[in-house]
KELO-168624 format. One line per 4 residues: for each residue x negated, y, z of N, C-alpha, C. Coordinates in steps of 0.2 Angstrom, whole numbers, plus 5000, padded with zeros to 4 digits. Example, Ala and Ser with C-alpha at 12.3 -4.5 7.8 and 13.67 -1.06 7.14 Angstrom:
KELO-168624
4934,4972,5039,4938,4978,5039,4934,4984,5039 | 4936,4989,5035,4932,4995,5036,4936,5000,5039
END
This chain:
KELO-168624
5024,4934,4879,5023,4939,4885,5020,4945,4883 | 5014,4944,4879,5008,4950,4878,5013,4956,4874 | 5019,4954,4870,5023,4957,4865,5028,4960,4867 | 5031,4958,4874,5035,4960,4881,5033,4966,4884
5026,4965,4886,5024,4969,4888,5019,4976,4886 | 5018,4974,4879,5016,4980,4875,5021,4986,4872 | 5028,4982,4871,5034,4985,4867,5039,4990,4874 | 5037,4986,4880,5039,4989,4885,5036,4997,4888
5028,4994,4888,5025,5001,4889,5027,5005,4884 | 5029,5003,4876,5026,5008,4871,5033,5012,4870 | 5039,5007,4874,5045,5011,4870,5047,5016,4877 | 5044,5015,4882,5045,5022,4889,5039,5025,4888
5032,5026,4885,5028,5033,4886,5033,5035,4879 | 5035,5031,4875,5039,5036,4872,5046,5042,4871 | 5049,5040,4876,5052,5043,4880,5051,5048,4886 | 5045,5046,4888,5044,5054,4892,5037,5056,4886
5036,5056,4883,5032,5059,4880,5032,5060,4872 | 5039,5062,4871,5041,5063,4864,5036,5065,4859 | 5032,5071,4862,5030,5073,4856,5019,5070,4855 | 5022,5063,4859,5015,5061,4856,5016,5053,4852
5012,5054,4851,5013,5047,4847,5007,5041,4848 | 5009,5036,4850,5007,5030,4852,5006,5023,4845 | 5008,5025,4839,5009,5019,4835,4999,5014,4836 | 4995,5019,4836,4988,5017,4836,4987,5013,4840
4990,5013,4846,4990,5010,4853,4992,5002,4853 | 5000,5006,4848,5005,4998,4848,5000,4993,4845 | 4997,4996,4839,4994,4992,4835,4986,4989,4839 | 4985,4992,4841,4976,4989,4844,4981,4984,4851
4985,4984,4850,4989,4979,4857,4991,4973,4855 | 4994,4974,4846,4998,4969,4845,4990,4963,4840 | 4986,4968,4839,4981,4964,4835,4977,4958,4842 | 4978,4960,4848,4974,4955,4853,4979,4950,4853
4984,4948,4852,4988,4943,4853,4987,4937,4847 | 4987,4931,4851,4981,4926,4847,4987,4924,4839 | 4982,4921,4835,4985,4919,4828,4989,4914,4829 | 4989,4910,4834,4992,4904,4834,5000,4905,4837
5001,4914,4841,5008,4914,4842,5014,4916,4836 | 5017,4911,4832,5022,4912,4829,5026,4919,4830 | 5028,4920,4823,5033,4927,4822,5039,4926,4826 | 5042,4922,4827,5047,4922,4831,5046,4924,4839
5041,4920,4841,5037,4923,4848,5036,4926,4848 | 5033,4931,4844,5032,4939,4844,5038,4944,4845 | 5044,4941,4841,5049,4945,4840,5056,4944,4845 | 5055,4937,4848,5057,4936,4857,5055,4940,4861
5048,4940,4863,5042,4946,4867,5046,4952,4866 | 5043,4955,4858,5047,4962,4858,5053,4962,4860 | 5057,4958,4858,5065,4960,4859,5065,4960,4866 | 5061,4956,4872,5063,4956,4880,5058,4965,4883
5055,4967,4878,5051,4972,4881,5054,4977,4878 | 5059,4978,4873,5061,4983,4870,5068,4983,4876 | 5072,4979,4877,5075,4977,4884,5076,4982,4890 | 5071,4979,4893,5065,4982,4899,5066,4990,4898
5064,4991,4893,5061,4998,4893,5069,5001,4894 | 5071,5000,4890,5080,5003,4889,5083,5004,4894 | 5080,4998,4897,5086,4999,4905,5081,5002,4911 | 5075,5003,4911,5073,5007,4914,5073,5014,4912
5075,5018,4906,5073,5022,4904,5082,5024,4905 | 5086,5021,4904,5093,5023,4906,5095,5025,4915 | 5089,5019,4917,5092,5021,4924,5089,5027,4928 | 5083,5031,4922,5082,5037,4925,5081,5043,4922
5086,5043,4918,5091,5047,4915,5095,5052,4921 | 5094,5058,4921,5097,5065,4924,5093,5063,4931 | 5087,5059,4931,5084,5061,4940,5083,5065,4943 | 5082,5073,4941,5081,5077,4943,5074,5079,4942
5071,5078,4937,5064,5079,4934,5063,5085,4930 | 5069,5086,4926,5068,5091,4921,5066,5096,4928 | 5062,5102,4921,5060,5107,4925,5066,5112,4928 | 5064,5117,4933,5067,5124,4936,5064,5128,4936
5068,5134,4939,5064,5142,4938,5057,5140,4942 | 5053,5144,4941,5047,5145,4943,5048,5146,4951 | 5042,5145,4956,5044,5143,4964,5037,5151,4964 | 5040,5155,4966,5033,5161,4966,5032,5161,4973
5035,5157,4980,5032,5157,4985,5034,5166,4988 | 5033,5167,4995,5030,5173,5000,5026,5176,5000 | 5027,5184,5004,5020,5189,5008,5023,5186,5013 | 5026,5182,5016,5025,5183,5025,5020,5177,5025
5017,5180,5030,5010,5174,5034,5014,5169,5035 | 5008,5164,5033,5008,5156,5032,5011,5155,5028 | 5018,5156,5024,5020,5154,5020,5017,5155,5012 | 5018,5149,5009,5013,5149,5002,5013,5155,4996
5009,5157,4994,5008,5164,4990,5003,5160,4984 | 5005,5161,4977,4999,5161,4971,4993,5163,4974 | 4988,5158,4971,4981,5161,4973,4978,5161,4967 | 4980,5165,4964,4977,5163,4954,4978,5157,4952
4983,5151,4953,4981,5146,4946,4989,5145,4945 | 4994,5150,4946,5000,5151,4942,5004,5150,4949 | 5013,5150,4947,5018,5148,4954,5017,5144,4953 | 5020,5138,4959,5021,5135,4963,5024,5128,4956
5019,5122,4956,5020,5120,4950,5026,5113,4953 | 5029,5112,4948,5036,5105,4948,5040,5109,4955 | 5042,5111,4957,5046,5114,4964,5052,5107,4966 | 5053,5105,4960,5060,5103,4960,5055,5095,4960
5052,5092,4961,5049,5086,4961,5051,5081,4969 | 5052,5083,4974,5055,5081,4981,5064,5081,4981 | 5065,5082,4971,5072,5082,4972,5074,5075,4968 | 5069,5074,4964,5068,5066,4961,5071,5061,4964
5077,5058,4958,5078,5050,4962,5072,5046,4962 | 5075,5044,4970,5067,5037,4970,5067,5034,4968 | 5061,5028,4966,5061,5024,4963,5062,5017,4969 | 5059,5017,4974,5062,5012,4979,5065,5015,4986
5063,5022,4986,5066,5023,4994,5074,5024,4991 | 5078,5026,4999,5084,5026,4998,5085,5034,4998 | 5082,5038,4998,5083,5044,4998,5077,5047,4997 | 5076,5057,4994,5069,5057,4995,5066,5061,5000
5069,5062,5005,5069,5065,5013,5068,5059,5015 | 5068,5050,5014,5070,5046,5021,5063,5047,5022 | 5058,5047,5021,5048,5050,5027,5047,5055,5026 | 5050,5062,5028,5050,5068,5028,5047,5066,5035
5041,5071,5038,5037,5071,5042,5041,5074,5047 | 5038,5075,5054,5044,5082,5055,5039,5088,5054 | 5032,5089,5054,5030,5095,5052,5024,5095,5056 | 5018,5100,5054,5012,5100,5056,5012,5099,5063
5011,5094,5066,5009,5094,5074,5018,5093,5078 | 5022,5094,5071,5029,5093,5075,5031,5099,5075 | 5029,5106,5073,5032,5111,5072,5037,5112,5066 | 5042,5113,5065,5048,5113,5060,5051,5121,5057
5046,5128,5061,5044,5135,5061,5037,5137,5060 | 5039,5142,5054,5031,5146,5055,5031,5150,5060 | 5037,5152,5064,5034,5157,5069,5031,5155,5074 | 5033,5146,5076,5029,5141,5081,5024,5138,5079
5020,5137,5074,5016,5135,5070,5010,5141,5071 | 5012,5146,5068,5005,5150,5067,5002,5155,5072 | 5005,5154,5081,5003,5155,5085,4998,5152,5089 | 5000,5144,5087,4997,5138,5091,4990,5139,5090
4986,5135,5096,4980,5131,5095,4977,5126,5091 | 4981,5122,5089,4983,5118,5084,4981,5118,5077 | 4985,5125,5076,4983,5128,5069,4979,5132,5069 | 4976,5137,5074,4968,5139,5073,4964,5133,5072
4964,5129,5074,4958,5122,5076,4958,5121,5067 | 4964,5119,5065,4965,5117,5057,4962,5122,5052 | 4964,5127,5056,4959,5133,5049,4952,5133,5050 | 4950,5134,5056,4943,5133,5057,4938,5127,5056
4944,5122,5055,4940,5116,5052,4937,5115,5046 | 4943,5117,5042,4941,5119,5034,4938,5125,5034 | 4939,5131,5036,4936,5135,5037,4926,5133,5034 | 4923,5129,5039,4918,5127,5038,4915,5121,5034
4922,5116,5035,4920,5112,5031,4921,5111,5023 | 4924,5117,5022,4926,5116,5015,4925,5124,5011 | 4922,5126,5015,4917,5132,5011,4913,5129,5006 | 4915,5134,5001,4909,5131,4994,4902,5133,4996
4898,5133,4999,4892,5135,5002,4890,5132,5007 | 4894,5129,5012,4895,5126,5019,4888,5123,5020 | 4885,5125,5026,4880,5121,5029,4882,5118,5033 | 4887,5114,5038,4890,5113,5039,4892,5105,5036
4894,5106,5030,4897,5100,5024,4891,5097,5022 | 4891,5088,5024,4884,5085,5021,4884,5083,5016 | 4878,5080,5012,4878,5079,5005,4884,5073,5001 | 4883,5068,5008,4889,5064,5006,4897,5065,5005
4899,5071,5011,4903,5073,5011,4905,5077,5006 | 4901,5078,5002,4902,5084,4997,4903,5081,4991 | 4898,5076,4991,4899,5070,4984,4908,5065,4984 | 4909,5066,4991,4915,5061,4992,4922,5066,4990
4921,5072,4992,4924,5077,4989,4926,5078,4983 | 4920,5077,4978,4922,5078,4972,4923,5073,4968 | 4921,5066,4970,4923,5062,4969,4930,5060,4968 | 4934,5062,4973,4943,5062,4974,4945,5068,4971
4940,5072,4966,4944,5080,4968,4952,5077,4962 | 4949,5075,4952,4952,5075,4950,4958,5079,4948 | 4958,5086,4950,4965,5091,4949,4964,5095,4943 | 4958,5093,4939,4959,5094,4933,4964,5093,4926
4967,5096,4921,4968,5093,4916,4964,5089,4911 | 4965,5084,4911,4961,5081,4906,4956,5075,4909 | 4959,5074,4917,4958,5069,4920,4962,5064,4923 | 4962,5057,4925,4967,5054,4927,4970,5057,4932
4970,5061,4935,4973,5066,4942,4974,5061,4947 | 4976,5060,4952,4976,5056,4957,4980,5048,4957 | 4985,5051,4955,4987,5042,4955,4985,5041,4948 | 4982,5040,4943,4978,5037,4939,4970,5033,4941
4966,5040,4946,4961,5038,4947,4964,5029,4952 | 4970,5030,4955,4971,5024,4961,4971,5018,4956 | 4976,5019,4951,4977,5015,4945,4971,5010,4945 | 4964,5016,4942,4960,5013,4940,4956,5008,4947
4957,5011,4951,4955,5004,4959,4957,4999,4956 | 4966,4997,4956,4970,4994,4955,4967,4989,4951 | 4964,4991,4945,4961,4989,4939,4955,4985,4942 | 4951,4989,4945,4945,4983,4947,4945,4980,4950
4951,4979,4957,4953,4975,4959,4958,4969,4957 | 4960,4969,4953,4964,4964,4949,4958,4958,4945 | 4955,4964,4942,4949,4960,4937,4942,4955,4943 | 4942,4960,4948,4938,4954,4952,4940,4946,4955
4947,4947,4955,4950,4943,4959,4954,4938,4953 | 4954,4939,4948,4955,4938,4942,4963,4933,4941 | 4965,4942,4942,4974,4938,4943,4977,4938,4937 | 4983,4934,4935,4984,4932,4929,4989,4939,4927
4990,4939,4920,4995,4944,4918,5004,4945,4922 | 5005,4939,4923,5013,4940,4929,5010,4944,4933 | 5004,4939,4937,5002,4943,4941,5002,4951,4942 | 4997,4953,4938,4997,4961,4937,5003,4963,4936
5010,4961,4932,5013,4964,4930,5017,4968,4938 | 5017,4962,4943,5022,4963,4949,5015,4968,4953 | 5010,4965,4954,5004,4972,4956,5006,4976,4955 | 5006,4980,4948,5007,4987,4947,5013,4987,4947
5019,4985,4947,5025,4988,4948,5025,4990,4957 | 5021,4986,4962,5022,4989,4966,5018,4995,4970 | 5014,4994,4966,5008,5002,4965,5011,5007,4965 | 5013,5007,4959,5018,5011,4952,5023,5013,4956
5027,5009,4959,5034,5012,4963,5031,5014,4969 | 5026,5013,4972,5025,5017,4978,5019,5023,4977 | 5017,5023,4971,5016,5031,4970,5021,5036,4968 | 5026,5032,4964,5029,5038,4961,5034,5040,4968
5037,5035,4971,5039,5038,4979,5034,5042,4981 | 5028,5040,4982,5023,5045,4987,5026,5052,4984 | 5026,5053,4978,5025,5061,4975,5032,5064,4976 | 5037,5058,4975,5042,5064,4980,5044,5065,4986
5038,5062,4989,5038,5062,4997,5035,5069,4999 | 5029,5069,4995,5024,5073,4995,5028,5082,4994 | 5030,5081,4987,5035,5086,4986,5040,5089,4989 | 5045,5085,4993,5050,5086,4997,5048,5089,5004
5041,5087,5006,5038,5089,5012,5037,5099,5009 | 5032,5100,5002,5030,5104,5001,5036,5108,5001 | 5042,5108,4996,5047,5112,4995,5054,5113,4997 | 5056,5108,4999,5061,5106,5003,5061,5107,5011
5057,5112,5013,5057,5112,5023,5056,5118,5022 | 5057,5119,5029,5054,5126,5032,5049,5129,5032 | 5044,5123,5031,5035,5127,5031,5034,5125,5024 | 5033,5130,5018,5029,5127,5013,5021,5131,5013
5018,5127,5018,5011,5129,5020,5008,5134,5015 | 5005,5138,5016,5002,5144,5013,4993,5138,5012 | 4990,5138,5008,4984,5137,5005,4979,5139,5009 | 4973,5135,5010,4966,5139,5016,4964,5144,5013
4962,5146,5007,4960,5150,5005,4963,5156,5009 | 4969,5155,5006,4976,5162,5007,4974,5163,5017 | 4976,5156,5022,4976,5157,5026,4968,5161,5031 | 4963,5160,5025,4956,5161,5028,4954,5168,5025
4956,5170,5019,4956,5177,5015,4960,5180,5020 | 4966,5182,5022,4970,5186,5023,4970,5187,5030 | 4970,5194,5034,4971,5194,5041,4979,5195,5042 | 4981,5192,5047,4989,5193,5047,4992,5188,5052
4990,5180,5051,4992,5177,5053,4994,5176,5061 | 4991,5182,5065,4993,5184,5071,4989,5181,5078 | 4985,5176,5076,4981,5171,5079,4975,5173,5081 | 4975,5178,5087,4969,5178,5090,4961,5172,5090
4965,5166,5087,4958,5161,5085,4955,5162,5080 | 4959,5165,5075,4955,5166,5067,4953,5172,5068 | 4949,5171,5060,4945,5178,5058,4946,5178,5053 | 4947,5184,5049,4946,5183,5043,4941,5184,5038
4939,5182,5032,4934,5181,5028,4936,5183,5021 | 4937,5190,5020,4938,5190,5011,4933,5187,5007 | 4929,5184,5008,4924,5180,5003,4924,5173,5004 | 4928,5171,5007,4929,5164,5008,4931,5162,5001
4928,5155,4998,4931,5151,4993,4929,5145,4995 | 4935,5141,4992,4934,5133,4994,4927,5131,4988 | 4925,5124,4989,4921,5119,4988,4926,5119,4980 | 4931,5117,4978,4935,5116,4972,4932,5119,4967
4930,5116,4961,4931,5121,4955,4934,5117,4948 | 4933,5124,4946,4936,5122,4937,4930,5118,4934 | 4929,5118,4927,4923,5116,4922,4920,5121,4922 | 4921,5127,4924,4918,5133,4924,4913,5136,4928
4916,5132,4935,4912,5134,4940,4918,5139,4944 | 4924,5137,4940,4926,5145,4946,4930,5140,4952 | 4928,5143,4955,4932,5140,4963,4941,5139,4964 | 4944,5137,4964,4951,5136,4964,4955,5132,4968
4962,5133,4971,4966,5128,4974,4970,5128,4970 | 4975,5120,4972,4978,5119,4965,4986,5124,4966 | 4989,5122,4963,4996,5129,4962,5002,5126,4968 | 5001,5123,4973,5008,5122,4977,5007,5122,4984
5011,5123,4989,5012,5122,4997,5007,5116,4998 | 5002,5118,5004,4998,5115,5007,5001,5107,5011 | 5004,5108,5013,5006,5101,5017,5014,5097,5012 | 5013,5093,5013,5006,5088,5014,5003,5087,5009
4998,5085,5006,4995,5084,5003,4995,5078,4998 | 4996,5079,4992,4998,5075,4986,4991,5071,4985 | 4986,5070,4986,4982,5064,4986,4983,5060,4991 | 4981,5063,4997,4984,5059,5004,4989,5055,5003
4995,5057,5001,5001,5052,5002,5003,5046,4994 | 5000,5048,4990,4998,5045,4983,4993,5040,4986 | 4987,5041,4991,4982,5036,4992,4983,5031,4998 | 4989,5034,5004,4992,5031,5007,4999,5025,5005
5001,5029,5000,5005,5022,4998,5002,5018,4994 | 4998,5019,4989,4992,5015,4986,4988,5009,4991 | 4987,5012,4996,4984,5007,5002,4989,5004,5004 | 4995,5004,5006,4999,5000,5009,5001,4994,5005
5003,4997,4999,5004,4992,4993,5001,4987,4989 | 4995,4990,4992,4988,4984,4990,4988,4982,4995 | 4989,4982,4999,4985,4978,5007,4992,4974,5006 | 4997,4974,5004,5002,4970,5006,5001,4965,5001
5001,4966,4993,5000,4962,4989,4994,4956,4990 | 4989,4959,4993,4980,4956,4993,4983,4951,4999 | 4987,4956,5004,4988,4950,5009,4982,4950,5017 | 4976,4957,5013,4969,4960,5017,4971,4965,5016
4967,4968,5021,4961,4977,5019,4954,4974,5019 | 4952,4971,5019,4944,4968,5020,4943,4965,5010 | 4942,4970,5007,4939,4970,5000,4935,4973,4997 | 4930,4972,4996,4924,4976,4995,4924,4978,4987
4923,4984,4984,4922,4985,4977,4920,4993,4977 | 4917,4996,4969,4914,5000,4969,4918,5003,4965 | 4918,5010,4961,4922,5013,4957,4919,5019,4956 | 4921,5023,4948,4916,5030,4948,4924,5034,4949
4922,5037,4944,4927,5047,4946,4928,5050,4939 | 4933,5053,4934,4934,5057,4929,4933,5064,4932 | 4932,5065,4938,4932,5073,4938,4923,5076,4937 | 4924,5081,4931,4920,5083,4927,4915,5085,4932
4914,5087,4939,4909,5091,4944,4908,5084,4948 | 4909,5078,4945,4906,5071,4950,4906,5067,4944 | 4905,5068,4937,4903,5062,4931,4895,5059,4934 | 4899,5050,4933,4891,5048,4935,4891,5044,4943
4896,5049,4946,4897,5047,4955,4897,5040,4957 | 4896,5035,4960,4901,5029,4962,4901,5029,4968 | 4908,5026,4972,4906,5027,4978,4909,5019,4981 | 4906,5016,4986,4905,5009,4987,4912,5008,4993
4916,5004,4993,4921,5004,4998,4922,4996,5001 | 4923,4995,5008,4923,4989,5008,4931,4987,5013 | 4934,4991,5015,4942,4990,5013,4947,4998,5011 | 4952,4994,5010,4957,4998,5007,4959,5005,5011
4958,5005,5016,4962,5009,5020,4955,5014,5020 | 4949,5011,5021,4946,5016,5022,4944,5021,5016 | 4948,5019,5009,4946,5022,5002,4952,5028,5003 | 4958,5027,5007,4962,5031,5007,4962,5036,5014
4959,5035,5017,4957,5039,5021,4952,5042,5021 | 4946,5041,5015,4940,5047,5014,4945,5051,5006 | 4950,5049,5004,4955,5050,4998,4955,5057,5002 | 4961,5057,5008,4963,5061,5011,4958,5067,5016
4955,5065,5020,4949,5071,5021,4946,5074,5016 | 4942,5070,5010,4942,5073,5006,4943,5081,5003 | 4949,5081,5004,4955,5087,5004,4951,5092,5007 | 4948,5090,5013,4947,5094,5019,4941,5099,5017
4935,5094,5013,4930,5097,5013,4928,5098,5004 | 4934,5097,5000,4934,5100,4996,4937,5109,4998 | 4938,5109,5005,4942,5117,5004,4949,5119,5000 | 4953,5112,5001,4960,5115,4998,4965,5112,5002
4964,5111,5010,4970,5105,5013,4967,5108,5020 | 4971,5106,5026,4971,5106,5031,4970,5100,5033 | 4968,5096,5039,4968,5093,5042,4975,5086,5041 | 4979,5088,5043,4983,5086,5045,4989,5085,5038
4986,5090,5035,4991,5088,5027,4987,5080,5026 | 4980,5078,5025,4981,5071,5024,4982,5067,5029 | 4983,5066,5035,4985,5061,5040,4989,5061,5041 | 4996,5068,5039,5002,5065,5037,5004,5062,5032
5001,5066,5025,5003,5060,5019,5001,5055,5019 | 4996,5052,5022,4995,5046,5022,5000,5041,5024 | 5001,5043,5031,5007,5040,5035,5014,5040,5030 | 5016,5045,5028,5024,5046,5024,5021,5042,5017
5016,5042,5014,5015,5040,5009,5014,5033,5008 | 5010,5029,5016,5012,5023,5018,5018,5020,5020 | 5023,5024,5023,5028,5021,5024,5033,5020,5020 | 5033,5025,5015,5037,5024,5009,5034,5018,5004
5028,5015,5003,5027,5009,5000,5028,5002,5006 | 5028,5004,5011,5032,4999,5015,5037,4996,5014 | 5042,5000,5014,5050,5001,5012,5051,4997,5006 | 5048,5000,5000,5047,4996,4993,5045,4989,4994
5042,4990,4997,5037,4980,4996,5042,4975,5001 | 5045,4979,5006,5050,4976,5011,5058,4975,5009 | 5059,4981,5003,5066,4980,5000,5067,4978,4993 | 5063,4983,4989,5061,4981,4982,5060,4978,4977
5054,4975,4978,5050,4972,4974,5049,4965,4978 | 5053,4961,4981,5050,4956,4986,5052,4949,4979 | 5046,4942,4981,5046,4938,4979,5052,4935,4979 | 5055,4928,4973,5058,4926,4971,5060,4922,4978
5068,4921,4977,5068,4914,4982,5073,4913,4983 | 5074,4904,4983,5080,4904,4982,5080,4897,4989 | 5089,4897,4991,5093,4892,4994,5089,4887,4996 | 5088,4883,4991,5087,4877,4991,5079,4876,4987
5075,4870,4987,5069,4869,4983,5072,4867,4975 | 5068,4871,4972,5070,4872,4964,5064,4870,4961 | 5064,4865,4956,5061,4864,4950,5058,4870,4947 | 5052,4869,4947,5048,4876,4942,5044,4872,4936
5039,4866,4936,5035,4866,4932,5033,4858,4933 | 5033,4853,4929,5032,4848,4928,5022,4849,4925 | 5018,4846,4931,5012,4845,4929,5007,4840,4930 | 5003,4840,4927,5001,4832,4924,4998,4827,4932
4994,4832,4937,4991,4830,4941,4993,4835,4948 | 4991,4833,4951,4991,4835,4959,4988,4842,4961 | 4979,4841,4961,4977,4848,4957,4979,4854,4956 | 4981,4852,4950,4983,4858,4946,4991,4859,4949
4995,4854,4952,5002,4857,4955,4999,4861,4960 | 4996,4858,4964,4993,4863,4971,4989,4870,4969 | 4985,4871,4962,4985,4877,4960,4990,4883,4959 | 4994,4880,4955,4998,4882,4952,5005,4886,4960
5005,4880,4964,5010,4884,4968,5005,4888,4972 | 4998,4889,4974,4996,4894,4977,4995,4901,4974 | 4995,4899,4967,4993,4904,4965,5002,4910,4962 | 5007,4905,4965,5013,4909,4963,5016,4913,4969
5012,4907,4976,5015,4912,4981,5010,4918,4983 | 5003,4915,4981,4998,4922,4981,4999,4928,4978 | 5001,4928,4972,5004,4931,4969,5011,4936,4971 | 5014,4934,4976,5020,4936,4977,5025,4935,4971
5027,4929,4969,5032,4928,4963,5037,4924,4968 | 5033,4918,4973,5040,4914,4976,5036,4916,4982 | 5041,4910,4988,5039,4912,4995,5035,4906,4997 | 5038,4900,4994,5032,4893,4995,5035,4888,4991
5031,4883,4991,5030,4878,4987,5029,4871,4989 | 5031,4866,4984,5028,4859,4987,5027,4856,4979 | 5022,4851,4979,5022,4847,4975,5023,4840,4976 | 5028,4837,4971,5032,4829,4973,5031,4824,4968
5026,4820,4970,5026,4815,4964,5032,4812,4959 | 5031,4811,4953,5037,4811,4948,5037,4804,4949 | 5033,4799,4949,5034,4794,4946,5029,4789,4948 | 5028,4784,4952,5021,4781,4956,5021,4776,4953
5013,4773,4949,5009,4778,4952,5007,4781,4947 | 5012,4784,4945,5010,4788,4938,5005,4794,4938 | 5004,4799,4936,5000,4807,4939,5002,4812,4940 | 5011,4811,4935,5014,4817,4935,5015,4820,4943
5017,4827,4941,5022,4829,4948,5024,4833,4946 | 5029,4835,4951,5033,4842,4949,5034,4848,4953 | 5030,4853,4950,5032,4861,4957,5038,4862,4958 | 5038,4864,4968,5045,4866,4966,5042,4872,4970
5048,4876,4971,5049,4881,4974,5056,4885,4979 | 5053,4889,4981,5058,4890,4987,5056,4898,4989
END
């Protein structure tokens, strides 16, 4: 299994990542695998993971990944404009085959508040309320923004190169939570494919929202810097910069259309896919942060939902998101790992009661089947004595 699962990671980062090289990897993977597994076993393992990869790596082939011309965005108000960190980065990512939805518009929101026009959008009350919120709360100076909220901020910021960037940081939750609960390698394997598939959905949910509609939200910065918007509720502020920075100290938003928000809907499907897996929200665990302006941070969580709901404010009071770009990514970003977990990725199960595992005691069959249907591999189980009064019995499953 360990030779399955090593060959299959190592034969897809090598395909999307040609020009880097993994052998040091393969080797520090294949040296944990105990002496007592035969060459043949190793070389079944690999053959089943070399497999795996092939046919996942075939079936996404021409997804619509490769890059496009560059997205340089508007001067009309509201709409997205460069703010110094380059145009408008992946444009073409909301055109991505999904991995579990059936299209990559089926959670497209209908739009901030339900507006589907910037020219009904940036009159409203609504949207003055949204600029004035960041406005204050995500001023890099902010009196206004408390010390927690500022730590919780940069804690999620991770928009750096050279960081896990957002679905990695979630990865790494994924990671302490498996190890606390101390789930077996199947286990994790079906965990993170459900993760996994409802991130990489998240991001083309996220993207299709950004590029594929009518409003590709203009940046607070843009919206707080520049007078135009028309909106007798705002003011504007050419000195206004967000909370965000580089390693530098220089203040920054990331390079794309404001709504919805690529953390939000990354951490909203993140929670839905664990809360389905665990079967709770109610798990308490702690975690730090690779972004360079919060080395050291940890911040304590005691359920799921609520780590992706401070994920998505967050946004708010780092000064690069509006409002409502995370309470709708969350939502789209939850319902697309719905989807997955309801059509996808669902446990075995078959007709009739099947034979799985001949085991010596009762015990351990009762183990065994709870930890398969905990697991989400089957839907239930029974144990049947084999032979009276002998010990044996036999898992079945169903």
């Amino acid at each position: 299994m360990n030779s399955a699962i090593d060959h299959a990671a190592f034969d897809v980062l090598r395909s999307v990542y040609p020009a880097l090289n993994f052998d040091d990897e393969i080797a520090a993977a294949r040296a944990t695998i105990p002496a007592a597994v035969t060459a043949a076993q190793r070389a079944a393992g690999t053959e089943v993971g070399q497999k795996a990869a092939a046919a996942m790596i075939a079936a996404r082939q021409s997804d619509g990944s490769a890059p496009v011309a560059p997205y340089t965005g508007s001067t009309q108000p509201g709409f997205w404009r460069p703010t110094g960190t380059g145009d408008g980065a992946t444009p073409q990512w909301g055109l991505v085959k999904p991995f579990g939805m059936a299209t990559s518009a089926q959670f497209r929101s209908t739009g901030p508040v339900g507006h589907t026009q910037m020219s009904t959008l940036l009159p409203s009350q609504a949207y003055a309320d949204q600029v004035n919120d960041v406005k204050n709360l995500g001023r890099a100076e902010s009196t206004t923004r408390t010390a927690d909220q500022t730590k919780a901020a940069l804690f999620w910021a991770n928009d750096l190169d050279g960081t896990y960037k957002p679905p990695g940081q979630l990865f790494d939750h994924t990671q302490i939570l498996s190890r606390q609960h101390g789930i077996t390698v199947v286990g994790n394997a079906k965990l993170f494919a459900l993760t996994a598939f409802a991130m990489a959905d998240a991001g083309i949910v996220a993207w299709d929202q950004k590029y594929q509609t009518s409003i590709d939200l203009w940046r607070p910065e843009s919206a707080i810097r520049l007078d135009g918007d028309g909106n007798a509720n705002t003011t504007a502020d050419a000195n206004w910069q967000p909370l965000s920075q580089d390693r530098n100290g220089q203040h920054f938003s990331p390079p794309f259309p404001a709504y919805t928000s690529g953390h939000a809907t990354f951490a909203g499907a993140w929670s839905k896919a664990t809360q389905a897996w665990f079967g709770t929200d109610q798990i308490t665990w702690t975690a730090t942060t690779e972004d360079p302006n919060a080395l050291g941070v940890t911040r304590t969580f005691t359920t799921i939902s609520a780590a992706a709901t401070e994920n998505a404010v967050g946004r708010v009071w780092l000064g690069v998101h509006y409002r409502w770009d995370g309470t709708d990514g969350v939502n789209a970003g939850g319902n697309a790992a719905a989807y997955g977990v309801a059509n996808k990725l669902k446990p075995n199960i078959a007709a009739n009661w099947t034979a799985y595992e001949t085991l010596h005691n009762l015990s351990g069959c009762q183990a065994v089947g709870k930890r398969l249907v905990a697991e989400h591999r089957w839907t239930s189980y029974q144990c049947t004595q084999v032979q009276a009064p002998g010990p044996d019995h036999t898992l079945y499953v169903k």
